[in-house]
N, C-alpha and C positions, 0 to 999 in steps of 0.2 A: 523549718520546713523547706524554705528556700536553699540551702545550704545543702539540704537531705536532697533536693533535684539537683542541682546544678552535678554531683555528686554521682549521682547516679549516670546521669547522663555522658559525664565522662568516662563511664566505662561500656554504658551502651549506646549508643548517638541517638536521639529523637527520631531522625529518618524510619529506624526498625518498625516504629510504630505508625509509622506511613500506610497508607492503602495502596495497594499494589496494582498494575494493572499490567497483561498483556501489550507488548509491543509490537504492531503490524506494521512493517512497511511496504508499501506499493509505489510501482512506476506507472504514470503516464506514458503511452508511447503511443508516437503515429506511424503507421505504414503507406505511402503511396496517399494519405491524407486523411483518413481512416483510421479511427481509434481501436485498437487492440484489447480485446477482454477477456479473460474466462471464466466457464460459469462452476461457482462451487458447491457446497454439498448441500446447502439450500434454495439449490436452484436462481441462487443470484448471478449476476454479471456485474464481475470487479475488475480492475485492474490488476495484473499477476502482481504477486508478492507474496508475504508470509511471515511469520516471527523472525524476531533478529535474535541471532545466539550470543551468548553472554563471550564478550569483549568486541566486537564487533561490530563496526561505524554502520549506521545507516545508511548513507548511501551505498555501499557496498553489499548491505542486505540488499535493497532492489534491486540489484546488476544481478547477482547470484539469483535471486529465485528465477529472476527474466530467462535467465540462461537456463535453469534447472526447469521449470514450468515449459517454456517456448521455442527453446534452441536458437533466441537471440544472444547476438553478444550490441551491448548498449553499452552507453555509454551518458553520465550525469549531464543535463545542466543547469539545473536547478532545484532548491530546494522549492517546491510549489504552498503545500496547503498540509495542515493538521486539527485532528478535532480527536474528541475522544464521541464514540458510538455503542450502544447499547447491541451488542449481537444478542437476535432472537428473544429479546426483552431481559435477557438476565445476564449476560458478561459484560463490562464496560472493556471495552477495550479501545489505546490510542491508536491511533491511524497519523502514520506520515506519508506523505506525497510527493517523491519526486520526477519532476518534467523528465524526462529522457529522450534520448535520440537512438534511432536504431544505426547500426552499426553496418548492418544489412536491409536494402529493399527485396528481395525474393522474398514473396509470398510462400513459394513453394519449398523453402527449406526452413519453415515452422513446423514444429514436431511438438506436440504436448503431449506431458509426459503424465502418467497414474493419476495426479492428487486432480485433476478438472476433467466433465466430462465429453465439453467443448471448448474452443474459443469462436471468436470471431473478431471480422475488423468493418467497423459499424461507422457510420455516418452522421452527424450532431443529430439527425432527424430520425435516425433511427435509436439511435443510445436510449432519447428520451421517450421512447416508447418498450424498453426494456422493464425487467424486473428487476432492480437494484435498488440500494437504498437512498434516499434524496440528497445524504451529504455528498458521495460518490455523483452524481446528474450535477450537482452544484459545480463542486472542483472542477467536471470534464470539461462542463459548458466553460467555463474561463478557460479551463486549456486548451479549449478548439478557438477563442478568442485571440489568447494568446498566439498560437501555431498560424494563425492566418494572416497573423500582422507582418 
């Protein structure tokens, strides 16, 4: 039997039979000291981001959606925080976190585009009276920790 896996597996890898999960990456980012967010079709408030496409670095994914969601261009520096999240009780999906910096301070040349119905740029005392989910309030609150040091 041992023989009969070992066997097997060298023509299809164990991975295959892996559980699969959705890849979300999101950027932290502050503006003028003020966390940046938008709300998505659940009426939440997250950090912009969105799936990574197949070959395609992570941190790259958060630079790209930042830019296609907010008409920032950012830039990495850090990898912050990940967790895997249960959307709406029944998708697991991973979440990665990275810190960013904006590239630009004007307020005014933010443009969101289709996929959110707003953004905003909120204040540690305001976030935490948002509708988001708690691992998201966790991350930020260390990232306003972070940003103030």
């Amino acid at each position: 039997m041992n023989f009969l896996l070992k066997s097997f597996f060298r023509i299809i890898p164990s991975d295959f039979f892996a559980k699969k999960y959705p890849v979300s990456v999101k950027g932290i980012l502050f503006i003028n000291g003020k966390i940046i967010l938008v709300k998505n079709e659940r009426h939440e408030w997250e950090p912009p981001g969105g799936k990574i496409k197949p070959g395609e670095k992570p941190g790259r994914c958060a630079l790209r959606e930042i830019k296609e969601e907010l008409n920032i261009d950012a830039s990495i520096n850090h990898l912050f925080d990940s967790w895997m999240y249960k959307v709406g009780g029944k998708v697991n999906v991973i979440c990665i976190i990275y810190l960013c910096k904006s590239m630009q301070i004007d307020e005014r040349e933010i443009k969101l585009n289709f996929e959110h119905d707003e953004f905003g740029l909120f204040t540690l005392e305001q976030m935490e009276a948002l509708n988001m989910p708690g691992s998201y309030k966790a991350t930020i609150t260390r990232a306003f920790a972070n940003y103030l040091i």
